[in-house]
C-alpha positions as CSV (number, residue, x, y, z in Angstrom):
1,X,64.6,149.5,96.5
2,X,62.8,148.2,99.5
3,X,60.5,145.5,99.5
4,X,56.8,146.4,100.8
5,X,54.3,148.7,100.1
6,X,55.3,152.2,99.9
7,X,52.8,155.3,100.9
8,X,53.1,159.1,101.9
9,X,51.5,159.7,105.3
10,X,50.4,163.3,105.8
11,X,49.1,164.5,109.2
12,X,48.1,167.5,109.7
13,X,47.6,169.7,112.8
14,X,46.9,173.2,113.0
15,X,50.6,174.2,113.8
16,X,52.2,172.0,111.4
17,X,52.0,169.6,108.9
18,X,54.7,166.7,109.0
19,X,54.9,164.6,105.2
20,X,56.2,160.7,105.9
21,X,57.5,158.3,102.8
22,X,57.2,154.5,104.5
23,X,57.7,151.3,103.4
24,X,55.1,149.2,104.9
25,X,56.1,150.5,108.7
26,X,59.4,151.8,108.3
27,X,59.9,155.3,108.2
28,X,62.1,156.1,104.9
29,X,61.9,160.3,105.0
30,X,60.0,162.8,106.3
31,X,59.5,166.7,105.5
32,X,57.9,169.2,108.0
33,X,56.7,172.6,107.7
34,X,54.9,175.2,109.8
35,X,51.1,175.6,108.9
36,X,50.6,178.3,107.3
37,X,49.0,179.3,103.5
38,X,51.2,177.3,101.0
39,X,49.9,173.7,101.5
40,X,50.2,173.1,98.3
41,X,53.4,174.6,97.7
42,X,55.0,172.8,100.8
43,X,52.6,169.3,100.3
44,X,54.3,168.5,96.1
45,X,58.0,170.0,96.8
46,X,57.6,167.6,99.9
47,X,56.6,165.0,98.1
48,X,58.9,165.6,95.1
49,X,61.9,165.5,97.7
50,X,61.1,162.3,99.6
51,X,60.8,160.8,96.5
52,X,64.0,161.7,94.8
53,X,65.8,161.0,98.3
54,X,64.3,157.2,98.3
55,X,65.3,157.2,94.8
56,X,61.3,156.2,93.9
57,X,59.1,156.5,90.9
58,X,55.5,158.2,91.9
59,X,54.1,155.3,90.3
60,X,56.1,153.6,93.2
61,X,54.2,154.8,96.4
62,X,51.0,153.0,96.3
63,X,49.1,155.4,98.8
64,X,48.6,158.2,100.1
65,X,46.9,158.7,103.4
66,X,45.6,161.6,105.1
67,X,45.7,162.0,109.0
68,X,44.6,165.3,111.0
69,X,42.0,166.2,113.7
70,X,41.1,169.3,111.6
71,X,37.3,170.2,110.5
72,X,36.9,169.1,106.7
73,X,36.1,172.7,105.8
74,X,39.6,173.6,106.9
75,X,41.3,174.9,103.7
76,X,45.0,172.8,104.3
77,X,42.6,170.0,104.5
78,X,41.1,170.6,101.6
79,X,44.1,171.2,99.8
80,X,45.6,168.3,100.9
81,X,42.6,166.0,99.8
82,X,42.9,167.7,96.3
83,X,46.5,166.9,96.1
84,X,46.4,163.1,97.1
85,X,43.2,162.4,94.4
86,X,45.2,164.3,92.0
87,X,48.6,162.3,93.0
88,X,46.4,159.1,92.6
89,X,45.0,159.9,89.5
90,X,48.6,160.9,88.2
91,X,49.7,157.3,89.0
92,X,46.7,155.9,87.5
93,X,47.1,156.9,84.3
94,X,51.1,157.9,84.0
95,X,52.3,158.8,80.3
């Protein structure tokens, strides 16, 4: 394992979405998909991947940061806000 601070970097555009793992700077994985209406779907297997390709714990990856030039009403935006407050929360208060 890496040292630094590991965080997921999702930025989101309104033809794609593109998923980073780094560690502090460095660029460990990233997943990509095609926008369409399975952000949720696409944003935890990506997530789940990276992960198990870094050979990390969730409770590893300190942050999660959200990056797009979208309106906030736009749904993958949404979604994606949902899904990095309930990642947080997850590794908050692991079992």
């Amino acid at each position: 394992m890496k040292e630094g601070k590991y965080f997921f970097e999702l930025k989101i555009t309104k033809e794609q979405s593109a998923l980073v793992l780094k560690c502090s700077e460095e660029i460990l994985g990233k997943k990509e998909w095609q926008e369409g209406r399975d952000m949720g779907r696409r944003l935890f297997e990506g997530i789940a991947e990276l992960l198990k390709e870094s050979n990390l714990k969730p409770i590893d990856v300190s942050d999660f940061v959200v990056e797009t030039d979208m309106p906030e009403g736009y749904t993958s935006m949404r979604i994606a806000e949902t899904v990095k407050k309930v990642y947080a929360f997850g590794v908050a208060f692991p079992r």
